[in-house]
C-alpha positions in Angstrom: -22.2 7.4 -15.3 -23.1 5.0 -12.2 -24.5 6.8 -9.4 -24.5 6.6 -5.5 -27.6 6.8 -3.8 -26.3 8.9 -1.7 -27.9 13.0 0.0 -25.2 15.0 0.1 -23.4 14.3 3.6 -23.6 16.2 6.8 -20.3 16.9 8.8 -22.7 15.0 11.9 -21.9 13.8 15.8 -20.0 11.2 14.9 -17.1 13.7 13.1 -17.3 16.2 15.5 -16.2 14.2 18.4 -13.6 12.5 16.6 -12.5 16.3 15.2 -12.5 17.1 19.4 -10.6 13.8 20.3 -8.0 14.6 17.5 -7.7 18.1 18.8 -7.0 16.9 22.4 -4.9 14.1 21.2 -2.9 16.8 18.9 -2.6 18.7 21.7 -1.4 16.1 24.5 1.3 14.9 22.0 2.6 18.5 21.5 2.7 18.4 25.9 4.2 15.0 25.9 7.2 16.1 23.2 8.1 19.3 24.5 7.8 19.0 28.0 7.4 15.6 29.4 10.1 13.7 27.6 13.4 14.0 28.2 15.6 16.1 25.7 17.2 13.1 23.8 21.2 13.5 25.2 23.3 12.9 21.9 21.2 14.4 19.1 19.5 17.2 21.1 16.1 19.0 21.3 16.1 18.3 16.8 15.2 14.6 17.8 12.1 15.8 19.2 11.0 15.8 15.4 11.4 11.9 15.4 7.7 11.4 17.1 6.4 12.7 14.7 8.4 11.9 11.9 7.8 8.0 12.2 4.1 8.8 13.4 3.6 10.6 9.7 5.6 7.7 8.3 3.4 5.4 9.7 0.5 6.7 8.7 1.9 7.2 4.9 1.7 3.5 4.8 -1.8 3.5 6.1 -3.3 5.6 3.5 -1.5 3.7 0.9 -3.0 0.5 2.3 -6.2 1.9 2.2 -6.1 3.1 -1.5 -4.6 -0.8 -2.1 -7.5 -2.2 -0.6 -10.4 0.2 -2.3 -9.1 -0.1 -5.2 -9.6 -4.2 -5.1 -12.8 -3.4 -4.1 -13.7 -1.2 -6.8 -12.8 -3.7 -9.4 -14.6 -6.6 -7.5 -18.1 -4.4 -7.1 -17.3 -1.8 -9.4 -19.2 0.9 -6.5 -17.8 4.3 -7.0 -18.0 4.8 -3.1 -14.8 2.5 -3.2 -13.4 4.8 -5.5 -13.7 7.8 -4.4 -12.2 6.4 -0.7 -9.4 5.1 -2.7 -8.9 8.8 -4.0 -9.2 10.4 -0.5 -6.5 8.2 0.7 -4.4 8.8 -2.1 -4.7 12.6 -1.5 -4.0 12.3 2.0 -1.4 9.8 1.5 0.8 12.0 -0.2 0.2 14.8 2.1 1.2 12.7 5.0 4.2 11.6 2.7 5.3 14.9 1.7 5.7 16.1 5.6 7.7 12.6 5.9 10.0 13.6 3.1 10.1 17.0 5.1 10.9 16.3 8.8 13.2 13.5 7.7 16.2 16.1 6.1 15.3 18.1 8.8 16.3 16.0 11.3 19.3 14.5 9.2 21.1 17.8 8.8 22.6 18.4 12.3 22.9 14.7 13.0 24.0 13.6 9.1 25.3 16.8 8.0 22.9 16.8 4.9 20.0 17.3 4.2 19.9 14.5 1.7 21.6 11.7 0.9 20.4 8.6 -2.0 20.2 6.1 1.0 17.6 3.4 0.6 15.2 4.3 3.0 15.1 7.4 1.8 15.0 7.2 -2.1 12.1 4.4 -1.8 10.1 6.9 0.1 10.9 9.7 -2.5 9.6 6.7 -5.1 6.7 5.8 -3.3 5.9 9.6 -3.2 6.4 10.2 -7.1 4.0 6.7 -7.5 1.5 8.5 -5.9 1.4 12.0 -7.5 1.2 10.0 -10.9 -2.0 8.2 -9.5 -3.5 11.3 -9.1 -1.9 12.6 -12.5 -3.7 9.5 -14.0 -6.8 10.4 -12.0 -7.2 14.0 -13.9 -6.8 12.4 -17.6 -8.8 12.6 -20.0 -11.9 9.9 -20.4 -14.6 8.7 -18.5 -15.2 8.4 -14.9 -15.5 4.5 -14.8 -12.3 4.2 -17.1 -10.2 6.6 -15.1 -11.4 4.5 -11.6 -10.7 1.2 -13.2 -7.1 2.5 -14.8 -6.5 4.0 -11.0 -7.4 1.1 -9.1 -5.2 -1.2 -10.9 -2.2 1.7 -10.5 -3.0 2.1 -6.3 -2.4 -1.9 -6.3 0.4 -2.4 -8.3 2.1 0.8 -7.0 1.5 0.0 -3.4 4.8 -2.9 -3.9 6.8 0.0 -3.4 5.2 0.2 0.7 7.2 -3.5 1.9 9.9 -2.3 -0.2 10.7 1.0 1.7 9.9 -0.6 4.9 12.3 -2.9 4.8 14.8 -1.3 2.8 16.6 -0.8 6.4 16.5 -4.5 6.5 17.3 -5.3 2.9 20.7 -2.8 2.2 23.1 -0.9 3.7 21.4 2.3 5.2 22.1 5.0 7.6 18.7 5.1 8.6 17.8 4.1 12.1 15.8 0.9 12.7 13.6 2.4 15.5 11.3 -1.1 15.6 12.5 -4.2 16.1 11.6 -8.0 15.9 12.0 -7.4 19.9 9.9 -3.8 19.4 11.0 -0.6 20.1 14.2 0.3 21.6 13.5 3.4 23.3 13.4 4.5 27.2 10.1 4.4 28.2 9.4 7.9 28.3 10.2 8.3 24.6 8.2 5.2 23.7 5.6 6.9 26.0 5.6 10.1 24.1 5.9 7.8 20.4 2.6 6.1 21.3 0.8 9.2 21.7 2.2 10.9 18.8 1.0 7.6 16.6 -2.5 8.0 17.8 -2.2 11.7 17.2 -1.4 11.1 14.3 -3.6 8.5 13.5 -7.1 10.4 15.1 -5.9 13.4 12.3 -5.3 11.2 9.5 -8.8 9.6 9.9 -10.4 12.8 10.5 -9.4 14.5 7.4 -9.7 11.4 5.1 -13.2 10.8 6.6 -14.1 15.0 5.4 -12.3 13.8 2.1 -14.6 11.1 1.7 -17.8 13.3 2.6 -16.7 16.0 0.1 -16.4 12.7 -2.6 -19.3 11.4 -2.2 -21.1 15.2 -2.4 -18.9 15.8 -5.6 -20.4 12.7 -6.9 -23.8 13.2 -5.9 -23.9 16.8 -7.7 -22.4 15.4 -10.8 -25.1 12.4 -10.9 -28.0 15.2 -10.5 -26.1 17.5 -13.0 -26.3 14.3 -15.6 -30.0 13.7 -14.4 -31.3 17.5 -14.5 -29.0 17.7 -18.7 -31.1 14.4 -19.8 -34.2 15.7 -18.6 -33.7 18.9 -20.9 
């Protein structure tokens, strides 16, 4: 088993501020949603889930993005740090997708009158989320660490096509789903596109603070198994 040189990590400065500018960031989005913005005027106080809906969905593409491009990285230097970031993302990924796949239905229910339907947008998502949970199914097979990596890393690139496929599903068929960004950008009142932006980076500070504990808790998982190896040879 290849090793990372690696003591096991420290939670550090550097994580606790950006664990306090998550929190404050968390915390001005929840202020700018439920009391600055304006109560949308057709679909009620439920659209107030949309900020944070598209900011999860946004996000969901991120972490897939990452695992895409740690998982080239892996099989260019073969480093298991790439891996196990690729992993973290993965995990987080479908965390961040799962709460998509939630808030979506229900926000669709009083303004579709369902809480599902097979529209495009929606079963690509529900696609890309079961792509996922099979990369991690993969992950926990049996074999060795550097096979189940290199089977993985090939998976998180090949399974990321689904990503351009569901965003531009909206684009590609006919869909219920609203297309909330434009070639021209958003088309939202500036209070609501206000209240989006700090949603996103809400979003956004959280993803990258629990990925970056993810990461920490990989590299310390590694490290013990590396010593665990180590102290069983010296015996």
């Amino acid at each position: 088993m290849k090793t990372i040189d690696v003591t096991v990590p420290k939670k550090g400065l550097a994580v606790e501020i950006l664990g306090g500018l998550t929190f404050v960031m968390v915390l001005l989005s929840l202020w700018a949603i439920f009391i600055y913005v304006p109560t949308e005027r057709v679909m009620g106080i439920v659209q107030k889930i949309f900020y944070y809906h598209v900011s999860l969905g946004f996000n969901t593409f991120l972490a897939f993005f990452i695992v895409f491009i740690y998982s080239i990285l892996y099989l260019w230097k073969r480093d298991f740090y790439y891996d196990i970031v690729a992993h973290a993302a993965a995990e987080v990924g479908i965390v961040l997708c799962s709460l998509v796949l939630i808030t979506g239905p229900i926000w669709a229910k009083p303004i579709w009158g369902t809480w599902w339907t097979w529209d495009a947008r929606l079963t690509t998502t529900l696609i890309l989320w079961m792509i996922y949970i099979a990369y991690l199914m993969l992950r926990s097979a049996a074999g060795s660490d550097a096979q189940k990596a290199r089977y993985a890393a090939v998976f998180g690139i090949v399974g990321f096509v689904d990503v351009p496929i569901v965003y531009f599903s909206i684009h590609w068929w006919r869909t219920i789903h609203p297309v909330v960004i434009k070639a021209s950008g958003m088309s939202l009142a500036p209070e609501m596109k206000q209240t989006m932006f700090i949603s996103l980076a809400a979003i956004t500070l959280l993803h990258i603070f629990i990925l970056t504990l993810r990461v920490k808790v990989g590299l310390a998982k590694h490290t013990l198994e590396g010593l665990k190896i180590k102290l069983t040879a010296g015996h």
